[in-house]
C-alpha positions, 0 to 999 in steps of 0.5 A: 500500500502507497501510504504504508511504503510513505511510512516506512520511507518517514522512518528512514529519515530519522537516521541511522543511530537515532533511537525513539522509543515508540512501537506502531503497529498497524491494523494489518498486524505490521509493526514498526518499532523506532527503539529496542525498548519502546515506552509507548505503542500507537495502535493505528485502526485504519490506513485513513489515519496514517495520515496524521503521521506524513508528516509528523507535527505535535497538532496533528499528531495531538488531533489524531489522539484526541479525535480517537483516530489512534489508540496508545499505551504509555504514561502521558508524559512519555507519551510527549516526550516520544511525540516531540522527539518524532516530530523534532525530525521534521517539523521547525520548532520555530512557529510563525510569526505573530498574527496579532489576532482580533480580541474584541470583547465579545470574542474574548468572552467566548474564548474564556467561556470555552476555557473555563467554563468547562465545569468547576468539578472537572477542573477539581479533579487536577487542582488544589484543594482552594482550585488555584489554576496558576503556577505554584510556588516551591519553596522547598522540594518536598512541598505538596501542591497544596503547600505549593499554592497557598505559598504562591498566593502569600509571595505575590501579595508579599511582593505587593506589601499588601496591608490593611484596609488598601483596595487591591483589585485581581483581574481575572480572578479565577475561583477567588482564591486571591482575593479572599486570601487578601480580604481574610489574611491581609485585611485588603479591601478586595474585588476580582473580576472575571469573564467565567461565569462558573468561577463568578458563581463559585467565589461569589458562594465562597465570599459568602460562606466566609462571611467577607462580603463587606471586605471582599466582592467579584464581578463579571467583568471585563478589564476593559470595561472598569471605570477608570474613576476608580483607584487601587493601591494594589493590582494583580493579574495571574495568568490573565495576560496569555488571552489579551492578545499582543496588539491590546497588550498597549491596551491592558498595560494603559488600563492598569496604570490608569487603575493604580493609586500615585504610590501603588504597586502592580504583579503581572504574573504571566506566561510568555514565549522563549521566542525573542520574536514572538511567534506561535510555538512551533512544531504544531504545538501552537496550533493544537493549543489554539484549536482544542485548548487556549482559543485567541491565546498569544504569548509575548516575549519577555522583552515585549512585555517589558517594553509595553509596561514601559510605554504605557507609563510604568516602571518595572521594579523586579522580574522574577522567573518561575519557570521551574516552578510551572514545570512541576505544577503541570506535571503534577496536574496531569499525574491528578488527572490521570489519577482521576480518570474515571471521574473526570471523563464522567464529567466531561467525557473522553475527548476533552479528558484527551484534550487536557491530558495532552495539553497539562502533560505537553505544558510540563515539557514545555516549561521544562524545555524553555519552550515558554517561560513564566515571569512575575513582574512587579511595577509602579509607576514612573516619574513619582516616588513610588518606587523610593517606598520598596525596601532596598533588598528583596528579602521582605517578599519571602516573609512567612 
């Protein structure tokens, strides 16, 4: 058959000398093995899907998975690890360039909608127990997840020298759990806001039930749309940025600073490519994201970023990478899914279960791999004597 000698012909190009521990076997019973010792082993039902494989790149490859238009055994992070290893032998890892897609609000509200609002038990099946959906924070290497997340809610209001009484506003709040952190340990005056309405839902109840409603409130909302009449001596935005888009990151940069008091303090807490240009990830990788898990998503590098606080008139006090640190949480997050199988495809069945297999456990490669980045950035701003106030050292963010 024509499509199986263009397979045997794919596989002679890897090379002599190159070993990938993947086992495929054909539904003719032909097998092709790329190691002595295979790890993982694809099961192809029919020649229709061998065509996922001419060539190989993480989208197609990940679409043929999820789609149930291939069959595998291996741990889903080995399961990565050997797709990328197949895929890094044709397919550039470099991703287009920019395509500064169109963010209006309507849109940005259907793609969080599509992201989020999946169902809050789903996402429980892989979250902490408080249902923090952000990088966590190792502070020594035996922390839980738990620990781990409680420990990054502390280091970013420590970073911001949270006190008493300041109004301090979370865009993109996820469930609440920052905000409710800030109004019960902190005394702030806290809002959050987001565009989910599952998460709106879930720490409206929690406020509630905690009795905070005169120090702590949430709204459906987009930033965009908070009057700008309206100041607040502390801002933070964890893991919000990713969906603004590259050509509104002037926007959003122009709305925080016109949100913050003279003297107050903003963290950025954000992914970002490793790529100095900006492009999509590549090898496919991008454009799986895109369709199946992220829609409208766009990672700035690093630099854009900084230049963008910049001109919208703040100035950046600290940066810290917390690349490692998102690495492990993925990875935990995908090992709680797989360990939570059963439950979570009752609740959103076999192909999105797929979906954020791949996706949490292809996350965990990426950030272990310097795919992307993840960096705090911490701002004021400019041309006052904000930044005369932060102590000259950076050992009171590490106060317990």
């Amino acid at each position: 058959m024509l499509i199986e000698y263009r397979l045997e012909r794919l596989f002679e190009q890897i090379g002599d000398g190159i070993s990938i521990p993947l086992r495929i076997m054909l539904w003719n019973g032909r097998e092709f093995n790329l190691s002595a010792k295979p790890t993982v082993t694809v099961y192809v039902p029919s020649a229709s899907s061998l065509r996922y494989f001419i060539p190989p790149d993480l989208n197609k490859l990940g679409a043929a998975f999820v789609e149930g238009h291939i069959r595998v055994e291996g741990s889903v992070h080995e399961l990565f690890r050997v797709a990328e290893s197949l895929v890094s032998r044709f397919a550039a890892r470099r991703g287009r360039l920019p395509l500064f897609r169109r963010h209006s609000l309507k849109k940005d509200r259907a793609a969080i909608e599509y992201h989020y609002d999946v169902s809050n038990d789903f996402y429980s099946t892989f979250l902490d127990r408080n249902m923090v959906y952000s990088c966590a924070y190792y502070r020594h290497p035996g922390d839980t997840l738990e620990t781990a997340q409680e420990q990054k809610l502390d280091h970013i209001l420590n970073k911001l020298m949270l006190k008493p009484g300041e109004r301090f506003l979370d865009i993109g709040c996820g469930w609440g759990t920052l905000i409710l952190r800030a109004a019960k340990q902190y005394g702030a005056i806290a809002k959050g806001i987001t565009l989910s309405k599952n998460q709106y839902e879930h720490a409206r109840k929690l406020i509630q039930a905690e009795g905070l409603q005169k120090r702590c409130t949430v709204e459906l909302c987009d930033y965009r749309d908070l009057p700008d009449g309206k100041k607040y001596d502390k801002i933070a935005s964890v893991g919000m940025f990713e969906h603004v888009g590259l050509k509104n990151l002037p926007v959003y940069f122009s709305k925080i600073e016109s949100l913050l008091a003279d003297q107050g303090l903003v963290l950025n807490h954000g992914i970002t490519t490793s790529d100095v240009e900006s492009r999509e990830i590549g090898a496919g990788a991008g454009d799986f994201i895109e369709q199946y898990v992220f829609p409208g998503g766009e990672l700035p590098h690093l630099s854009l970023a900084l230049k963008e606080i910049a001109a919208a008139g703040l100035e950046v006090t600290d940066v810290e990478s917390l690349r490692r640190h998102y690495a492990r949480t993925c990875h935990e997050w995908a090992n709680r899914l797989e360990s939570n199988r059963n439950r979570a495809v009752e609740i959103a069945g076999e192909k999105r279960f797929r979906i954020w297999e791949v996706y949490l456990a292809g996350c965990a490669h990426a950030f272990s791999h310097n795919w992307i980045n993840i960096y705090q950035m911490l701002a004021c701003k400019a041309g006052n004597s904000a930044a005369d106030h932060l102590p000259l050292t950076r050992e009171y963010m590490y106060q317990s």
